[in-house]
KEKE-3310 file (N, C-alpha, C; in steps of 0.2 Angstrom, whole numbers, plus 5000, padded with zeros to 4 digits):
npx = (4992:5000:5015:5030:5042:5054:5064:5079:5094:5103:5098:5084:5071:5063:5049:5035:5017:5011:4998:5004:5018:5033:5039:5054:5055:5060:5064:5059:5046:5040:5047:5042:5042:5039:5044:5042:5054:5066:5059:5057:5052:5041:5025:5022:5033:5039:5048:5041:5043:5041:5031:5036:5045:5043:5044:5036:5020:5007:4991:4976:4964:4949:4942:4930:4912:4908:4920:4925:4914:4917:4927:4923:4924:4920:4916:4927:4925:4934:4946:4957:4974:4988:5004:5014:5031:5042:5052:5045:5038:5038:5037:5027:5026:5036:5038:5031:5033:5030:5030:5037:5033:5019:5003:4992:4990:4985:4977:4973:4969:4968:4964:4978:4985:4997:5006:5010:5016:5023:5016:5007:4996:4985:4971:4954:4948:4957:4963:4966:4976:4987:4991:4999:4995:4985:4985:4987:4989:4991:4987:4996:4994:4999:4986:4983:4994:4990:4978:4985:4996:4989:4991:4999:5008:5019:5011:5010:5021:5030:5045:5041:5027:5021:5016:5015:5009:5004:5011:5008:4995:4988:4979:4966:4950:4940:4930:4930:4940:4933:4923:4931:4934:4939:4947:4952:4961:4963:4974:4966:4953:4940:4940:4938:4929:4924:4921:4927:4920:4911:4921:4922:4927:4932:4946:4950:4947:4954:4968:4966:4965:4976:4988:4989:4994:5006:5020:5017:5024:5033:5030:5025:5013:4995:4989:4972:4964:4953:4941:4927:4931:4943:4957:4966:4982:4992:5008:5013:5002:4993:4994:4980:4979:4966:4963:4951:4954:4965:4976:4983:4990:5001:5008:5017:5016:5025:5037:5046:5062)
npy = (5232:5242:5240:5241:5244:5256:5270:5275:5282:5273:5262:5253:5248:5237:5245:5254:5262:5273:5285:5299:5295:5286:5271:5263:5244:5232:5217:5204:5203:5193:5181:5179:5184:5203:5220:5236:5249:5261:5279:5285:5296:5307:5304:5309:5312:5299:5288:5276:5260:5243:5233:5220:5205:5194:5179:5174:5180:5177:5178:5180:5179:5183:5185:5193:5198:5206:5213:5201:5201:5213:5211:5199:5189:5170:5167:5156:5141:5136:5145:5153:5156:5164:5169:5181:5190:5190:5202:5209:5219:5233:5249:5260:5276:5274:5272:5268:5261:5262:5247:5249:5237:5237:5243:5245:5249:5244:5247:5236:5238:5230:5219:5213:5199:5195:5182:5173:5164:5150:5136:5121:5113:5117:5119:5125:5131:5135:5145:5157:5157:5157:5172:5184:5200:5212:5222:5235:5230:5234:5225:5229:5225:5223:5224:5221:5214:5204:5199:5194:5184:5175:5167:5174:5176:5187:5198:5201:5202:5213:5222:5232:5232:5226:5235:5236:5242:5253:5247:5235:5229:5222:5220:5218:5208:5194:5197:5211:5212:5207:5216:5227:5240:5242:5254:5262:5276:5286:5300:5308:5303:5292:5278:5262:5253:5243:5227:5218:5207:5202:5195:5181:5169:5164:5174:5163:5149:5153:5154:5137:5133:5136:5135:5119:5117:5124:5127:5141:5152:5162:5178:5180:5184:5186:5192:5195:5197:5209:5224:5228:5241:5244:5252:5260:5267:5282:5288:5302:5301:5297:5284:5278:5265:5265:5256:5259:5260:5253:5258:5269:5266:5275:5276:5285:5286:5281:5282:5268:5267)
npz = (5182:5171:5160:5153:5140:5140:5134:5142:5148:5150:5139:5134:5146:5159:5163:5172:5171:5184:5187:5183:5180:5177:5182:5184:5183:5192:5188:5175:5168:5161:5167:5180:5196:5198:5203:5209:5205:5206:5201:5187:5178:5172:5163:5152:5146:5144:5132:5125:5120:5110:5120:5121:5115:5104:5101:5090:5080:5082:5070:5067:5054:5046:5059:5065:5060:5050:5044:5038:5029:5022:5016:5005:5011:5015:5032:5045:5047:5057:5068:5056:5055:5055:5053:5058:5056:5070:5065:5060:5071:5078:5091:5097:5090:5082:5062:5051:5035:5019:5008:4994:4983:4986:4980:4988:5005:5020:5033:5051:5064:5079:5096:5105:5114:5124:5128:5145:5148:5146:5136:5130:5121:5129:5138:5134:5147:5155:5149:5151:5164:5156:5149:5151:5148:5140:5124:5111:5093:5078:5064:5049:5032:5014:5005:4991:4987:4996:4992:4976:4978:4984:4997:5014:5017:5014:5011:5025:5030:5030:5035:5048:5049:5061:5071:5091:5109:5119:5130:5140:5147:5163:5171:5171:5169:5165:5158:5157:5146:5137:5136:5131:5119:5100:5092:5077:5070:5057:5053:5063:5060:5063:5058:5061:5072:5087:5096:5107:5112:5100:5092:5082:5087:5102:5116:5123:5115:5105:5110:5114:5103:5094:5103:5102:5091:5090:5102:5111:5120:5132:5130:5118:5105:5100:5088:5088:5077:5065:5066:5056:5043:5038:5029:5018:5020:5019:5012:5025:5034:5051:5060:5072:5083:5095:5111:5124:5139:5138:5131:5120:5100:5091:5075:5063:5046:5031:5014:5012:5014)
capx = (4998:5004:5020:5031:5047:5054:5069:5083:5104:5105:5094:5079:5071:5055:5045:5027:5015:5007:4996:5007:5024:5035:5044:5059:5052:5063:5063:5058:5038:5039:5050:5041:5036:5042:5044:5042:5060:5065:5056:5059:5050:5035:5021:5022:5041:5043:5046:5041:5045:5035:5032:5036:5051:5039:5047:5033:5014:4998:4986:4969:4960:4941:4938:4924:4910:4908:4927:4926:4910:4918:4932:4920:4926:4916:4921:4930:4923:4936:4950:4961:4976:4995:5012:5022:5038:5046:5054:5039:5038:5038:5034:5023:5029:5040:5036:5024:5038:5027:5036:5037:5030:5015:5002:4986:4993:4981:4977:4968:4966:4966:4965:4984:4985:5003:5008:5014:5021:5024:5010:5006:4990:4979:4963:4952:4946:4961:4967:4968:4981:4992:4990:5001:4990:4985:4989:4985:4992:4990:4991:4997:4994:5000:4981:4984:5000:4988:4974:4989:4998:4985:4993:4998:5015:5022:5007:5009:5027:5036:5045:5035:5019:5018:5014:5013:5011:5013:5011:5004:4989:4990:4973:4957:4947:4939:4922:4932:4943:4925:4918:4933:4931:4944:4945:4956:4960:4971:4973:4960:4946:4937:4938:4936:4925:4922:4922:4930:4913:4910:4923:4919:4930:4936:4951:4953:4948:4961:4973:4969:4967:4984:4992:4989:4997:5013:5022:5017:5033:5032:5031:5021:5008:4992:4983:4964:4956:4951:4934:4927:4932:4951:4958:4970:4988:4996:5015:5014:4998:4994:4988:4981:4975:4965:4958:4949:4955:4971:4978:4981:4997:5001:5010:5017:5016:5031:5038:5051:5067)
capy = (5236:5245:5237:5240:5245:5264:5271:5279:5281:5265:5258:5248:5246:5236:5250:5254:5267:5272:5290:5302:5295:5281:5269:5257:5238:5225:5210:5202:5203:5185:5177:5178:5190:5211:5224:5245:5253:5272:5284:5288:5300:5309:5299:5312:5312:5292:5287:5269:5256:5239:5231:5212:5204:5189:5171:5175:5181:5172:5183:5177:5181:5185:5183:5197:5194:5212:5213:5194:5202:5217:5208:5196:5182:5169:5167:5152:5136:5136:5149:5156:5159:5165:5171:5186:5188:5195:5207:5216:5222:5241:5252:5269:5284:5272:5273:5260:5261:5257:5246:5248:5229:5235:5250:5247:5245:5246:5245:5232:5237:5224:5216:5210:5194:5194:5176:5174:5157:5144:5131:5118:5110:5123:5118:5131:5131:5136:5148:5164:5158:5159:5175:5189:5205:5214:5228:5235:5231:5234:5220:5232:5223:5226:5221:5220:5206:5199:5195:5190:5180:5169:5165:5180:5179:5193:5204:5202:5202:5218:5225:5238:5228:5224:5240:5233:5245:5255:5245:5228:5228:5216:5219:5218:5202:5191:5202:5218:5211:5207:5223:5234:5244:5245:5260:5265:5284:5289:5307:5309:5301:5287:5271:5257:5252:5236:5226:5211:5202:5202:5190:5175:5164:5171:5172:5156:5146:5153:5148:5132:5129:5138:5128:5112:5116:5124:5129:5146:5156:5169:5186:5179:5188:5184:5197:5192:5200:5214:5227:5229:5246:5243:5256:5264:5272:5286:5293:5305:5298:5297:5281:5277:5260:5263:5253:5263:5255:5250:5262:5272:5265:5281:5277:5290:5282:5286:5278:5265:5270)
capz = (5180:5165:5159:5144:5140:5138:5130:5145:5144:5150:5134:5135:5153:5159:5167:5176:5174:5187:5186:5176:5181:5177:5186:5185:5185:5196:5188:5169:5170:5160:5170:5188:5200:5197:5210:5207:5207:5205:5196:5179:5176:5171:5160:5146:5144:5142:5125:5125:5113:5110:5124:5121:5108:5105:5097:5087:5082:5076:5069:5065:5052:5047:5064:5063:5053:5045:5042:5033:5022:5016:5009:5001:5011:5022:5040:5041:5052:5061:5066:5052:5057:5051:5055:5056:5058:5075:5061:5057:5076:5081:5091:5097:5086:5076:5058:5045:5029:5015:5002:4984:4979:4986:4981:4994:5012:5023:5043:5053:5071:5082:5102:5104:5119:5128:5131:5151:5151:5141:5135:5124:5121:5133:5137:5134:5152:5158:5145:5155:5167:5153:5146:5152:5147:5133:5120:5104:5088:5067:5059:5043:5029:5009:5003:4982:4987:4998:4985:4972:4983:4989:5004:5017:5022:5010:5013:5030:5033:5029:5042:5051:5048:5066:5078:5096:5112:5122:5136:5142:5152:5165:5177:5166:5169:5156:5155:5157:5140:5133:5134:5125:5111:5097:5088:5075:5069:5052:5055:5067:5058:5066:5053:5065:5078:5087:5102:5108:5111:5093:5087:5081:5092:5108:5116:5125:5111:5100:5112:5113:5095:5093:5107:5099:5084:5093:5108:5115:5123:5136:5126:5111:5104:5098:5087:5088:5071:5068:5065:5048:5039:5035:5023:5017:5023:5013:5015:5028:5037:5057:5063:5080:5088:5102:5115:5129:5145:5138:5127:5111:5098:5087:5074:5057:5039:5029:5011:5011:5014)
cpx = (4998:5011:5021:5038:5050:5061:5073:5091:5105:5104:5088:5078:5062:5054:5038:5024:5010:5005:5000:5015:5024:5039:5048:5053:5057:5061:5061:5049:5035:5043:5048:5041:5044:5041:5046:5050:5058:5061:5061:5057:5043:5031:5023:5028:5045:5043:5046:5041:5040:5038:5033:5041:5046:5043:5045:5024:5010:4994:4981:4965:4952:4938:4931:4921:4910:4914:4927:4919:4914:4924:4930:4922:4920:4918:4920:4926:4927:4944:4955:4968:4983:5001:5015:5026:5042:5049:5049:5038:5039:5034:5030:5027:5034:5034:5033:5028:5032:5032:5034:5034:5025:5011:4995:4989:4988:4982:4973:4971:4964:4969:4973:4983:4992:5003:5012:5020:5021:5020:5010:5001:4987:4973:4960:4948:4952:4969:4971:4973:4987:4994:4994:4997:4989:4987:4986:4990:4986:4991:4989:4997:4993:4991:4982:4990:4996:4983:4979:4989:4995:4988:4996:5004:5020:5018:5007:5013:5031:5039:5041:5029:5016:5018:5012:5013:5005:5016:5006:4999:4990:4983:4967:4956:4945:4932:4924:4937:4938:4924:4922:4932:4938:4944:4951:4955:4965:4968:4967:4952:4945:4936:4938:4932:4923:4923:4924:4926:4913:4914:4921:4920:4934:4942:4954:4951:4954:4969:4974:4967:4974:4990:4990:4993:5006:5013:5021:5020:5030:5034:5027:5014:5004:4987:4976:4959:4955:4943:4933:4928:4941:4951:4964:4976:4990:5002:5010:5005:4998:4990:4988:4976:4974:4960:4957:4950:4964:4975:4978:4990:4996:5007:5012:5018:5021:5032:5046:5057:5071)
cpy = (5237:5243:5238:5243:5254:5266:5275:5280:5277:5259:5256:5248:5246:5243:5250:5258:5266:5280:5292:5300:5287:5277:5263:5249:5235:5221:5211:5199:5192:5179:5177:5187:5200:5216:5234:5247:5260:5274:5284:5295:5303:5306:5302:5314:5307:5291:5276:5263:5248:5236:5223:5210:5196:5186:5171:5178:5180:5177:5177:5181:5182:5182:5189:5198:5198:5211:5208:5197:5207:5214:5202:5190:5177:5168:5157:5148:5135:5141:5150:5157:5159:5168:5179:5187:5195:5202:5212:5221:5229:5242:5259:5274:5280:5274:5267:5263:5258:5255:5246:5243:5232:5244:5250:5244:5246:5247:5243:5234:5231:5224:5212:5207:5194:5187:5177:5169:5152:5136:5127:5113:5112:5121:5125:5135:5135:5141:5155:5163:5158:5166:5182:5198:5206:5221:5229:5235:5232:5230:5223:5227:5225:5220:5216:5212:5202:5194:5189:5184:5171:5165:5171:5181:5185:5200:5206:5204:5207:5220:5232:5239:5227:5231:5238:5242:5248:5252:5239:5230:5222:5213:5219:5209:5201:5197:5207:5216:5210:5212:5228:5234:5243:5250:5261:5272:5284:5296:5309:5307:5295:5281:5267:5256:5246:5234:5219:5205:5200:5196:5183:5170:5169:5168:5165:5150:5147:5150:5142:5128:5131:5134:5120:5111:5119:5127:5137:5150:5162:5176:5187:5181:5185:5189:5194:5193:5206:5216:5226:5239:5248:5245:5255:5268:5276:5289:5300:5306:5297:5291:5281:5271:5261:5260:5255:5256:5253:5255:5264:5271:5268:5278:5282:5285:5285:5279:5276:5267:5267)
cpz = (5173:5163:5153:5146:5138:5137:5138:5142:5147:5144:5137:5142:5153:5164:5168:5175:5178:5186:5181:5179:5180:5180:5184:5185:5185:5192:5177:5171:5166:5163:5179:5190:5198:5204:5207:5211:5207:5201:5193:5176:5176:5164:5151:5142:5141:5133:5127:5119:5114:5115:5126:5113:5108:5098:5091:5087:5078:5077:5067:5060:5050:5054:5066:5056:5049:5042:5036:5026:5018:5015:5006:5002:5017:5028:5040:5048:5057:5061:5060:5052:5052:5056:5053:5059:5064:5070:5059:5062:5077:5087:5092:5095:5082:5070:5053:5039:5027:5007:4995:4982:4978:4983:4986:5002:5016:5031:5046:5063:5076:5090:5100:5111:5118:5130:5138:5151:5145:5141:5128:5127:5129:5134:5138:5142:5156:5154:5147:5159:5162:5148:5154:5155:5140:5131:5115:5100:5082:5066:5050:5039:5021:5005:4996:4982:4991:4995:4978:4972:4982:4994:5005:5018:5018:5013:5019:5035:5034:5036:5045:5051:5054:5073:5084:5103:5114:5127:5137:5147:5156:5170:5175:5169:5164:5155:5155:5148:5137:5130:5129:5121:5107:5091:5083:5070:5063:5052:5058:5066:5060:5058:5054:5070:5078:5095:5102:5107:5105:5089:5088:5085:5097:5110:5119:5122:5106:5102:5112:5107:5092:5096:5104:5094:5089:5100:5109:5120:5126:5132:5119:5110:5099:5096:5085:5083:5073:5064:5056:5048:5039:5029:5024:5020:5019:5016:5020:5034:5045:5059:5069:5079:5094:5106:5121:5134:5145:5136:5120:5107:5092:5084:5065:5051:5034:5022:5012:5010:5007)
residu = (UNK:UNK:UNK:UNK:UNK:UNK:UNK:UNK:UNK:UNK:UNK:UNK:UNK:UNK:UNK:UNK:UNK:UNK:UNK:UNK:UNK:UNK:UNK:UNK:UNK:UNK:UNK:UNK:UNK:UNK:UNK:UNK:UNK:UNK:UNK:UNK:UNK:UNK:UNK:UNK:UNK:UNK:UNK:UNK:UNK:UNK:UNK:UNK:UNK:UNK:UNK:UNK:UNK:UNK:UNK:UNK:UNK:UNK:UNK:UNK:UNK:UNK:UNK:UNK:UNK:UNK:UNK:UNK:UNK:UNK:UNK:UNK:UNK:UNK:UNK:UNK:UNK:UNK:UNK:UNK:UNK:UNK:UNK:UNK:UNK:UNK:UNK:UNK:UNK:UNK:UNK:UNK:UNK:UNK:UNK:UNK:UNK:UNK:UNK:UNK:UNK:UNK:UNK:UNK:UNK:UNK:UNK:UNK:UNK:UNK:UNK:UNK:UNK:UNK:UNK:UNK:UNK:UNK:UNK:UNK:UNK:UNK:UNK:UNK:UNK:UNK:UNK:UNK:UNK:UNK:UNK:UNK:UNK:UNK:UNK:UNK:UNK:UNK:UNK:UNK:UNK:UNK:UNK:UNK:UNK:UNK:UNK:UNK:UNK:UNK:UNK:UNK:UNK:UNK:UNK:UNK:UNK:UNK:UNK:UNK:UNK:UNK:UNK:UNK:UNK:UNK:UNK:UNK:UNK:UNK:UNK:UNK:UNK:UNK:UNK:UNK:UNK:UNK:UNK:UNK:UNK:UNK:UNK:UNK:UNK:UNK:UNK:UNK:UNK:UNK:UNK:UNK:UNK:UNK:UNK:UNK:UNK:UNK:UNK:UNK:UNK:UNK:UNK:UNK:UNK:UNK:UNK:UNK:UNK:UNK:UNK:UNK:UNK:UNK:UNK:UNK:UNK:UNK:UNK:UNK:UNK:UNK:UNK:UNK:UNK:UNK:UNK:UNK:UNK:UNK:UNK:UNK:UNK:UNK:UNK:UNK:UNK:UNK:UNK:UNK:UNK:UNK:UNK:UNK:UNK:UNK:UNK:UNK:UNK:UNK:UNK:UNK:UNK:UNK:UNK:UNK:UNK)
# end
């Protein structure tokens, strides 16, 4: 299933796609079983917004090796990981505000993991029962504060840092989440490419090295690293993250209000 949320005159509403139409979804997809209501509409009309308000989201990073050399870093002995803040959150066709502190902001391309249920301490054998679906995010990052800094949570945190969407994937298996690509595009040019395989630690280690340290909540997301060749964003900029099979999160690069 395709799962995500789309903007109607009622507000917000979980919805389905199925071919080029949209449908109503019965039910809260993290809380137990869902069921296909009315049509909504047609595929190309929906405006969908992020598909998960998550407690919170652990990013990982230099989990790919290339990525950790061209920032001159080594890849870490064991996962990497950090925090950004539910506020950073957007959606598909919202806009990446770039803020004044910073002047390189870049874009990381990355596999996003949907939390279904709620876990703590996950053996990695049985990480996939808890895992919802997945999605593409950015994990937008002001690079120049992140070097400063030395530690990430400013560079990592602005609001509109975190691009999720458009929609959850829900029916891929572990070898079909293996195989995708992730691509991403600023104004149509190709500046990432990668595949899931690739990363350092896969995704049901992260969980349960993640799960050890805290509780994992239904909606929580888990950005997985990303490819190497992370650039640059400029005012009036197109980004896209796409992953063939799942989809493509287009969002417009604008300065800070």
């Amino acid at each position: 299933m395709h799962i995500g949320r789309v903007v109607t005159a009622e507000g917000l509403r979980w919805a389905v796609l199925e071919g080029d139409r949209v449908f109503a979804l019965r039910g809260d997809p993290f809380q137990g079983a869902v069921e296909r209501g009315e049509p909504l509409g047609p595929a190309g009309a929906a405006i969908w917004r992020a598909p998960c308000v998550p407690s919170k989201i652990v990013a990982v990073g230099r989990n790919y090796i290339a990525h950790a050399r061209e920032q001159n870093a080594d890849v870490p002995p064991e996962p990497l990981i950090f925090l950004k803040p539910p506020s950073a959150v957007i959606g598909p066709g919202e806009p990446i505000r770039l803020p004044p502190q910073s002047q390189q902001v870049e874009h990381e391309a990355e596999l996003a993991v949907v939390i279904g249920r709620r876990g703590h301490r996950i053996p990695e054998d049985r990480a996939w029962e808890y895992i919802l679906g997945v999605t593409c995010g950015n994990d937008v990052t002001a690079r120049d504060l992140q070097r400063r800094d030395g530690q990430w949570t400013r560079s990592k945190g602005f609001d509109t840092f975190c691009p999720l969407g458009p929609w959850i994937v829900t029916h891929l298996s572990p070898q079909e989440i293996a195989d995708l690509e992730i691509l991403c595009r600023v104004n149509g040019e190709v500046r990432q490419r990668g595949r899931v395989r690739e990363m350092v630690f896969s995704i049901p280690a992260l969980i349960a090295y993640i799960s050890a340290i805290m509780t994992l909540e239904p909606g929580d997301v888990i950005l997985t690293g990303t490819p190497a060749g992370v650039g640059p964003l400029r005012p009036g900029d197109w980004v896209e993250v796409e992953i063939p099979g799942v989809g493509v999160l287009g969002n417009p690069v604008v300065p800070a209000e």
